[in-house]
C-alpha positions, 0 to 999 in steps of 0.5 A: 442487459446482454448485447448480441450485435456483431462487432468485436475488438478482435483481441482474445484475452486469457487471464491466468490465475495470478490476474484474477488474483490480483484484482477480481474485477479484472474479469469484468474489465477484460470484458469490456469493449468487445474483447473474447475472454477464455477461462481456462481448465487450469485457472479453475483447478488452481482457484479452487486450491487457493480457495482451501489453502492453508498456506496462503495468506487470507487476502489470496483466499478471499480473493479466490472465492471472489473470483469463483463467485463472479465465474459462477455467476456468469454461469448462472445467467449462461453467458459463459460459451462452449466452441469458441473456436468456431468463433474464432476460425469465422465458422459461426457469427459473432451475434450467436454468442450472447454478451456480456453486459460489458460487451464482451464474449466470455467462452470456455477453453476449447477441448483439446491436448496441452500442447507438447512439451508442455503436457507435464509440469507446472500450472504455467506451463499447462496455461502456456500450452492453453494458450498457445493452442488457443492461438494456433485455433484463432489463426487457423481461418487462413486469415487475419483474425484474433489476436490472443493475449495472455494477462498474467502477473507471474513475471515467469509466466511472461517470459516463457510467453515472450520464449515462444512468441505468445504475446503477454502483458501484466494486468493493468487494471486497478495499479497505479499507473506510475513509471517508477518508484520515484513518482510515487507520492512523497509528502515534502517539498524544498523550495528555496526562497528570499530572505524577505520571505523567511523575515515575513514568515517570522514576523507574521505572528507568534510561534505555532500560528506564523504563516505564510502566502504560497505565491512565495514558491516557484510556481511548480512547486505551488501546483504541487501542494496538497492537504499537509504537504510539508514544505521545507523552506530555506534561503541558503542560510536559515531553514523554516518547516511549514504545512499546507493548509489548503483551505486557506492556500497558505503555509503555516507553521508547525504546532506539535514538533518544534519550538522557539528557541527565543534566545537563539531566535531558531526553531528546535525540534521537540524531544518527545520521551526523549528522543529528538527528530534528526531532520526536516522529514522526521520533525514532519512526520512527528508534527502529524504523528502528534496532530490529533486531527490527522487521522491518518498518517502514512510513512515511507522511507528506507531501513532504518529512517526511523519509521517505526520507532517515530511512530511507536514514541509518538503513540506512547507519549499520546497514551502515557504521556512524559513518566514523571521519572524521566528527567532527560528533557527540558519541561520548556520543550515539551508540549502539555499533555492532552487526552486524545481520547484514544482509551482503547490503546494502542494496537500493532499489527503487521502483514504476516510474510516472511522476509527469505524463503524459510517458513517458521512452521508451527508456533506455539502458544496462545493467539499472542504468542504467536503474532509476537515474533511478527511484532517484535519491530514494535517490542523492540522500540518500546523496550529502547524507550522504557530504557531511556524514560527509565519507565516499563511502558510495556508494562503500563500498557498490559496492566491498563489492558491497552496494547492489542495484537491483531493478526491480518487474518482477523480483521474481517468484521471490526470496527476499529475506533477510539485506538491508535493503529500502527502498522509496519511492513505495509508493503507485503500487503496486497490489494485486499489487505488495503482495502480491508484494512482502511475499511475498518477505522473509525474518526475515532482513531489515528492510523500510522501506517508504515514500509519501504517501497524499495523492491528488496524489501518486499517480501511477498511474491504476489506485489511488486511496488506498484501493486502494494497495498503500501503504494495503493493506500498513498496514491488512493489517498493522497491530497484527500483532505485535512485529516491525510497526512504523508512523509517519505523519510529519506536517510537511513540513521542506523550507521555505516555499516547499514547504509553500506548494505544498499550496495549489497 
């Protein structure tokens, strides 16, 4: 229902373009609380090329006609206003403007010249000039009046608005709300404990169903613990890996990634088709990786901790299992094969951008052929694997029909079950691509998703690390139950010569 009465915030907003982008409800939301929203003729023109552009990735697209969708049909029901100035130079009652359901007033951009010098150029530019003639209209009663406020994700666009004085702020709306990378959630703890604790631990039953009282932690990292945060526990000397079952607020013993070594009387790390966890954080993200109740894992770290090829060895051993030619692992260290039911095999998919400025430009071939170099990460894994098994899981994979690429573009509309789903290099995607793709998977499935929140390594221009569809998908799902997982791999494995490249 639309309000008419009188009292307004006094605070005008001008979204641009990248904004709307960002998230479509954030006109809505602007709306709110009494707040004036001018759409300017720019952002128009340019949601209506980003609509048809065939070199924007599909999430901006659908984005666009969302936002033109919602404009539109705010039009419909006449709640977009023509003379906004009026308004803002007090000549006309703020109850003539009908509202908006959310409060708001939503008006067009006066009529008027851009501004010089910004009457040529770039589209910021023409925003910029909008505004600031929007600004000058709102300060032109002789008194104080509306305070008007560009929201913009184009961090270019923020600092020309701080060069001449407009005020400018990024879209807050629908980003977590952290204040650095840092804060983001994890997945493991360390905590350092007695030695009694340890002892109890051990001695409290055989190896995989041993557990433990969370009262043995400080009490800050208890308060922690959600769904499968893994637990380091130490007492200087002697090092237990745990996972947080929060139905019964206990720690208990890994299932999937470790054995008793009885002779030694110390956990050892499985090898799984041969190749050995390095560190608690690896052995924590192959217990999940091979827990078929998590049905969803998510891996963070930086370049080279292992992400993709932990997550690659785990989906062959789960669909292939140990080849019999293999005889580089011990039979005692292994865990016994299960079908997991997962007869769809496996399928790859990664966002599709770039990492410098260079496009590739027209790739040949058919579907697969061209999303192949945007998987060869996963090629790569599997071929090293095939190598050390002394097996052609490549091979095996086409000739069972189980390995299927998907591009991003295509995910609309599927249902997604039985499967293995990895994805590497999440963090390029963006707000639609998280919500397009966690909206397609069955409980049917096992979804492996994978990136690195480091700046650097974002490659799409649209998210930073608080707006990736990496970050989005951790803190939407972090603690939501015990078919969640998390792991953030700390240590790059690759050498010197890689680790060295963080100083670059």
């Amino acid at each position: 229902m639309e309000r008419h009465d009188s009292a307004l915030s006094g605070t005008v907003y001008i979204p641009d373009t990248s904004a709307l982008i960002e998230n479509p409800e954030a006109l809505d939301r602007l709306l709110l609380d009494g707040n004036v929203v001018v759409l300017l003729h720019q952002v128009i023109e340019e949601l209506g090329r980003l609509q048809a552009a065939r070199n924007k990735p599909d999430g901006i697209r659908h984005a666009a006609r969302q936002v033109t969708r919602k404009i539109l049909e705010y039009r419909r029901r006449n709640l977009i206003h023509h003379h906004v100035e009026t308004l803002l130079q007090g000549h006309a009652e703020p109850g003539t403007f009908t509202r908006t359901p959310m409060g708001g007033v939503l008006a067009w951009e006066p009529d008027g010249q851009a501004m010089h010098p910004y009457a040529e150029g770039s589209g910021d530019n023409l925003i910029l000039a909008s505004a600031r003639r929007v600004a000058e209209v709102a300060a032109g009663n002789g008194r104080p009046g509306y305070r008007v406020v560009v929201v913009s994700e184009d961090s270019n666009l923020l600092l020309k608005c701080d060069a001449v004085g407009v005020p400018a702020e990024p879209l807050r709306y629908g980003k977590v709300e952290l204040e650095s990378v840092d804060q983001v959630y994890r997945g493991v703890e360390t905590a350092t404990v007695d030695p009694e604790a340890i002892d109890a631990f051990v001695e409290s039953e055989a190896p995989t169903r041993r557990w433990l009282p969370v009262d043995v932690l400080p009490e800050d990292v208890a308060e922690r613990l959600v769904w499968n945060t893994g637990v380091v526990l130490s007492d200087g000397e002697r090092t237990v890996l745990t996972r947080f079952d929060a139905e019964r607020g206990r720690l208990e013993d890994l299932r999937h990634a470790q054995y008793w070594d009885r002779k030694r009387q110390t956990y050892r790390p499985r090898p799984i088709l041969g190749l050995t966890p390095r560190d608690p954080e690896q052995t924590l993200a192959m217990e999940f990786l091979l827990d078929p109740t998590v049905q969803l894992l998510v891996l963070d770290g930086p370049a080279g901790s292992g992400k993709t090829r932990l997550m690659v060895t785990a989906a062959l051993y789960m669909l292939v299992g140990q080849p019999a030619s293999s005889v580089r692992v011990s039979r005692r260290s292994q865990p016994i094969m299960e079908d997991h039911g997962y007869d769809n095999g496996l399928i790859l998919l990664r966002p599709e951008h770039a990492s410098s400025q260079y496009e590739m430009g027209f790739l040949p071939g058919d579907y697969e052929s061209k999303l192949s170099p945007w998987l060869e990460p996963f090629f790569q894994a599997i071929r090293s694997l095939s190598i050390l098994n002394d097996h052609d899981f490549m091979e095996e994979l086409r000739i069972t029909d189980r390995l299927t690429m998907i591009s991003t573009s295509m995910l609309r509309g599927l249902d997604i079950e039985r499967s293995i789903v990895l994805v590497d290099e999440l963090q390029n995607g963006d707000r639609h691509l998280a919500k397009t793709l966690m909206s397609r998977f069955c409980d049917t499935s096992k979804v492996v998703l994978a990136g690195c929140l480091d700046p650097l390594q974002i490659d799409n221009p649209y998210v930073d690390w608080r707006s990736n569809a990496l970050t989005r998908i951790k803190e939407t799902y972090r603690g939501f139950g015990p078919f969640v997982a998390q792991v953030h791999l700390a240590r790059n494995y690759r050498g010197p010569i890689s680790t060295r490249a963080d100083a670059l």
